[in-house]
C-alpha positions in Angstrom: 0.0 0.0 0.0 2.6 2.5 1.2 4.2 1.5 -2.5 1.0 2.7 -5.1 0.5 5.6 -2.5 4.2 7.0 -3.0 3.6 6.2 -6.6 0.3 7.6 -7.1 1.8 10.9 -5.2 4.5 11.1 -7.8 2.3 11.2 -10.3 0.5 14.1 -8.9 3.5 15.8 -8.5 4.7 15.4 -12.3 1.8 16.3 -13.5 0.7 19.7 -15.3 -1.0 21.2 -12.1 1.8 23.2 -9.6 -0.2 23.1 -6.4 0.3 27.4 -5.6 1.9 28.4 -2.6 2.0 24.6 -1.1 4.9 25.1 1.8 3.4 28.1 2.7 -0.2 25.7 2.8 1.3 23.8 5.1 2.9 26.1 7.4 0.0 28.1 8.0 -2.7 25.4 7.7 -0.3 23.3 10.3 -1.9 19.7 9.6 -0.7 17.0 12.1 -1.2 13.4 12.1 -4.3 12.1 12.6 -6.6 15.1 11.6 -9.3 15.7 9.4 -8.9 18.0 7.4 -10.8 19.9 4.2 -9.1 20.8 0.7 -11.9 23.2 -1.0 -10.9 23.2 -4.1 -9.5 19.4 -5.2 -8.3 20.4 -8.9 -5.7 17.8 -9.7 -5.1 17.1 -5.6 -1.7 18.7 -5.6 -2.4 20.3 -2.1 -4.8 17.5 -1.0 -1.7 15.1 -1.7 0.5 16.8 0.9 -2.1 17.2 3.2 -2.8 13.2 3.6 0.7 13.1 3.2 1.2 15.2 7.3 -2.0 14.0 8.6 -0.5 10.5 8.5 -1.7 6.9 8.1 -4.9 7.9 10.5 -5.4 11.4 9.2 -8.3 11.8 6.5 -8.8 14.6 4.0 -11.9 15.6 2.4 -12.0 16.7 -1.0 -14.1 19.2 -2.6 -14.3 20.3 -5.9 -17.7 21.7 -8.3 -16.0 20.3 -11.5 -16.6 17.2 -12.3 -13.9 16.3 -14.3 -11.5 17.0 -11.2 -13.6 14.7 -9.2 -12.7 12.1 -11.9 -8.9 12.6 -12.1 -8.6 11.9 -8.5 -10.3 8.5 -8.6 -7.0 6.6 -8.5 -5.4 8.5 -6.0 -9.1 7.7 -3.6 -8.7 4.4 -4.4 -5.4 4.1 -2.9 -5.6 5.9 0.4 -7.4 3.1 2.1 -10.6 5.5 2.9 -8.5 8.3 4.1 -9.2 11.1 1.1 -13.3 11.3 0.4 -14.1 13.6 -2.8 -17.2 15.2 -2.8 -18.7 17.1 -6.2 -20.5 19.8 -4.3 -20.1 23.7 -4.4 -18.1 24.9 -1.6 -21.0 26.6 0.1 -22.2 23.4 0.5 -19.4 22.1 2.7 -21.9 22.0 6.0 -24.3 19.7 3.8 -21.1 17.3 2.3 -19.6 16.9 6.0 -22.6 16.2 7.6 -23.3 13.5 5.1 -19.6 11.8 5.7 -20.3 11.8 9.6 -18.3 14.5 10.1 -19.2 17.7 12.3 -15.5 19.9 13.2 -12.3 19.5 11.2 -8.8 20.4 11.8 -8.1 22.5 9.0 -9.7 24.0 5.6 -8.2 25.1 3.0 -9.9 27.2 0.5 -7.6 27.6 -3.3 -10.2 30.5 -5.1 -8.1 29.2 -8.5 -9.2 27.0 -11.0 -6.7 24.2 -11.6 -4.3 24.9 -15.1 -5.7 21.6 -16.9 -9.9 23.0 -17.0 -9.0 26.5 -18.0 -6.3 25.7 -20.2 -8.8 23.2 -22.3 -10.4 25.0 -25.0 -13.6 23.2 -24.8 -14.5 24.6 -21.4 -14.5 28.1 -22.9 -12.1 29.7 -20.4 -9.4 30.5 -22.6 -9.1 33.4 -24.7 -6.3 32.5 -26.7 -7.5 28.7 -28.1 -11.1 28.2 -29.7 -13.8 26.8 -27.9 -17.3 27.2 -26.9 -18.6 30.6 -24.6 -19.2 28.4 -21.7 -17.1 29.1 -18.6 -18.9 27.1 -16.2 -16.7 25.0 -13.8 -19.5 22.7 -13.5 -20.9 22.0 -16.7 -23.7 20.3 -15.3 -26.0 23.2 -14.4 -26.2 26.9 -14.6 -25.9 29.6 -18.0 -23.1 29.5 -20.3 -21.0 32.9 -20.7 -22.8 33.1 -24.3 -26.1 32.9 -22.5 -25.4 35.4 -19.9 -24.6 38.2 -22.3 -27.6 37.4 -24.4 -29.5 37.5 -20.8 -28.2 40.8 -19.4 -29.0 44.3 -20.9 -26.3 46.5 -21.7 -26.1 48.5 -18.9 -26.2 44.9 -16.6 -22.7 43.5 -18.6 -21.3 46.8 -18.4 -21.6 46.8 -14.3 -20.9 42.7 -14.2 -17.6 43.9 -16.3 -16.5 46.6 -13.6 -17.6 45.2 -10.7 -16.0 41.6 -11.3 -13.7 42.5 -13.7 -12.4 46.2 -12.8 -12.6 46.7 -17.0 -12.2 50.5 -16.9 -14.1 50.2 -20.6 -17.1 48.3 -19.3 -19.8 50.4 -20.7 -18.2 50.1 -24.6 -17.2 46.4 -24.2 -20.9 45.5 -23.0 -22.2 47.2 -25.8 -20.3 45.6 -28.5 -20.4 42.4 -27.0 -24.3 43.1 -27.1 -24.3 44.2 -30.7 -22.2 41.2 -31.5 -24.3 38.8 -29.8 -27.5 39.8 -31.5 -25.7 39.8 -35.1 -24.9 36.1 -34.3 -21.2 37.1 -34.2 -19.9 35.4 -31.1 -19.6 32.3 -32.0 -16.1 31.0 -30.1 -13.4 32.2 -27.2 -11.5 33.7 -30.1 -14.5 35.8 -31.3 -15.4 37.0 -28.1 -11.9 38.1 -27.2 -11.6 39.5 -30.8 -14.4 41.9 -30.6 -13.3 43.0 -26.7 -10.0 43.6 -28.1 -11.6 45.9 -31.1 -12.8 48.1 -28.4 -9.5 49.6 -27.0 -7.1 51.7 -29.4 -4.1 51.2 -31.3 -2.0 53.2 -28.2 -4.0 51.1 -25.6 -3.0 47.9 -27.1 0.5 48.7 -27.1 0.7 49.5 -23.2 -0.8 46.9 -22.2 0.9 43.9 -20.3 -2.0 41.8 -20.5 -4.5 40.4 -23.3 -6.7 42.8 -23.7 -9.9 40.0 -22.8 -8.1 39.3 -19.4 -10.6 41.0 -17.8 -13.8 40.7 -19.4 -12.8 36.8 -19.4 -12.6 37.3 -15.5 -15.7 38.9 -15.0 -17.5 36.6 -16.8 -15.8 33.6 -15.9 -16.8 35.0 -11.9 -20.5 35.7 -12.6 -21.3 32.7 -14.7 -19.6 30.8 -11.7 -21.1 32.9 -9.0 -17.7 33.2 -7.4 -17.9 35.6 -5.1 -21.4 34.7 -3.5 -19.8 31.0 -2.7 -16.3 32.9 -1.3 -19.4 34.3 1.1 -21.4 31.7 1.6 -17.9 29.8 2.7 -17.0 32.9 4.9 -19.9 32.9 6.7 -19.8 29.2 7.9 -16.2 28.3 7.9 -15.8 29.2 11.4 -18.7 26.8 12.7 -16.7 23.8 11.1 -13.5 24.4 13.1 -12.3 23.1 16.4 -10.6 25.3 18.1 -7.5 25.7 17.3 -7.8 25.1 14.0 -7.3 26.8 11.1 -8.6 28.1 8.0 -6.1 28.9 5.1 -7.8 30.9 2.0 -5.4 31.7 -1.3 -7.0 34.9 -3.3 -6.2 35.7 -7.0 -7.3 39.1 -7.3 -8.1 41.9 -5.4 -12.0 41.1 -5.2 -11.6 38.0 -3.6 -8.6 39.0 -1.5 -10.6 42.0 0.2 -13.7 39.6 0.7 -11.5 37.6 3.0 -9.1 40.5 4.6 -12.2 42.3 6.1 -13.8 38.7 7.3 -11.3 37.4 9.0 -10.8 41.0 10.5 -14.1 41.1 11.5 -13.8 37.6 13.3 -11.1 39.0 15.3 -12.8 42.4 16.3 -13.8 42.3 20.2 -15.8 45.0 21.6 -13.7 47.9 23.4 -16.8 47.9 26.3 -16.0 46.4 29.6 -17.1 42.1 29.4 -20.1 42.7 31.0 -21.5 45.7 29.3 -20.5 43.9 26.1 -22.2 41.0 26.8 -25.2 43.1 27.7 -25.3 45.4 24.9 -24.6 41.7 22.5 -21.1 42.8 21.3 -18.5 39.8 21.1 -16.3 40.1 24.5 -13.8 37.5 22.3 -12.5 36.9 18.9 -14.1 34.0 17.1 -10.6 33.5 15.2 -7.3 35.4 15.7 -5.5 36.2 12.6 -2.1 33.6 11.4 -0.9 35.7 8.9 0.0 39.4 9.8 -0.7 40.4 6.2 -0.9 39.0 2.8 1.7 35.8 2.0 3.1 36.2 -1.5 5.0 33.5 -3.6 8.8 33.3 -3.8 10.9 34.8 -7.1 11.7 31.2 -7.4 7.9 30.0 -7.1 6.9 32.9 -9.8 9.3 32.0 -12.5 8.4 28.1 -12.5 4.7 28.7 -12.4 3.4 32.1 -13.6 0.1 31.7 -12.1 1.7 32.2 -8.7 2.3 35.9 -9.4 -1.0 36.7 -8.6 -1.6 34.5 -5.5 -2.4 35.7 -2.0 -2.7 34.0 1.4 -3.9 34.8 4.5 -4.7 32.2 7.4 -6.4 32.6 10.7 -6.7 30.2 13.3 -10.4 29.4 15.5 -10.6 30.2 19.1 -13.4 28.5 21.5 -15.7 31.7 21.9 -18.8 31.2 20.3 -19.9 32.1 16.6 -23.4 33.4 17.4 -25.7 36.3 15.6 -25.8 37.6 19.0 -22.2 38.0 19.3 -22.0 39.4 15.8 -20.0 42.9 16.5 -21.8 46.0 15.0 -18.4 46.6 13.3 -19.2 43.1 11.5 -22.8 44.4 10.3 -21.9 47.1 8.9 
């Protein structure tokens, strides 16, 4: 057994997928033998290997990934951990719903990657690439929801224009959605490459020259987040993470842009905030008298130079960890500063 698990490790490890930020995973997360612990977003189980690998021959992992095809790729290596790593094909929202059904009601440690694995958004046929040809799709789980095609024949103008600054930060939102409108209509968008194409036709010759990225990068993003409701499971997890910890546990999220990032900064903030009254008036006026977590991470974590250059994605990764204290996590004890 010990054999086919070193092997089946390996073969995670030389595969496409560079699990981001992994030492940095594991010194913030801080798995020890024998705990349970929760990888959120199971890609092709780079991180989930290493985390069976420190939580020993007793420890167990739970999986979780909303794209089925991920779920699939890490058949073998569930096969060989002798019931230690479950994989679950669930939304991360739903991580109350998926432990509960595995007889499982605190864990050690979570960990939360917001990034899509490299093999689903490099494949054309998913539609998340704007350099290769492939359907306007986008969805990490093809199974249910609207296409990226559907949701800009859906949305009115002036609805794509705010889904392209708000989860996008396009600074030419209002002239992409229109085009991207006009194009839809004429029966114009028929691939990746045509989308990209006409976002591209709205910036000028001087724009295109300064600019470091594709010009789609961002309109990609922003759809690629609304089709996927992104940000409303990053809250849904936010919002519950702390009820699944024991304390002393941890909770490691890795952001790759600034929407996510600040989503996380200000919760775990909040679950650190205590009120400045005295215990007792605290208590009385229902202020928190002590954190629900205490932050692990002073500020942001970046990746090493030598991270960066072997896998660009890393450039953009952020981590911040916080660890669960034994006060309670009750609406009462929500602090105003939290409401606001």
């Amino acid at each position: 057994m010990a054999l086919a698990w070193r092997a089946l490790a390996l073969a995670v490890e030389t595969s496409d997928h560079i699990p981001v930020l992994l030492d940095e995973v594991l010194d913030h997360l801080s798995p020890r033998s024998g705990g349970v612990y929760v990888d959120g977003t199971f890609g092709r189980g780079g991180h989930t290997t290493a985390l069976l690998d420190r939580a020993g021959p007793t420890g167990r992992v739970i999986a979780v990934d909303r794209d089925p095809s991920a779920i699939a790729a890490g058949a073998a290596l569930a096969a060989g951990s002798a019931g230690r790593l479950t994989l679950a094909h669930a939304r991360f929202g739903e991580l109350p719903a998926v432990l509960a059904e595995h007889g499982v009601d605190k864990v050690d440690g979570i960990l939360r990657d917001l990034g899509g694995s490299s093999p689903p958004l490099d494949e054309a046929a998913r539609g998340f690439s704007f350099m290769k040809s492939g359907p306007i799709d986008m969805r990490m789980d093809p199974s249910r929801g609207s296409t990226a095609l559907e949701l800009i024949a859906e949305l009115s103008a002036p609805e794509l224009a705010a889904v392209l600054r708000e989860l996008g930060e396009e600074r030419l939102h209002q002239r992409i959605a229109r085009r991207l409108k006009d194009a839809e209509r004429a029966g114009e968008l028929g691939t990746t490459l045509d989308l990209a194409r006409v976002v591209a036709s709205c910036f000028s010759a001087g724009d295109l020259r300064r600019m470091r990225i594709n010009p789609a990068t961002r309109t990609f993003q922003a759809l690629r987040i609304a089709v996927n409701r992104e940000l409303d499971e990053l809250t849904a997890f936010l919002d519950v993470f702390p009820d699944l910890l024991v304390p002393g546990g941890r909770c490691v999220v890795i952001a790759f842009h600034s929407l996510e990032d600040r989503l996380v900064k200000r919760r775990f903030r909040d679950l650190a905030w205590t009120s400045s009254l005295p215990p007792a008036l605290a208590d009385q006026a229902g202020e928190r008298v002590r954190a629900v977590c205490t932050p692990a991470t002073r500020k942001a974590v970046f990746a090493a130079d030598d991270e960066t250059d072997d896998n660009p994605r890393a450039r953009s990764a952020r981590l911040r960890a916080c660890e669960r204290t034994d006060a309670p996590n009750l609406p009462a004890h929500r602090s105003r500063h939290e409401s606001r």
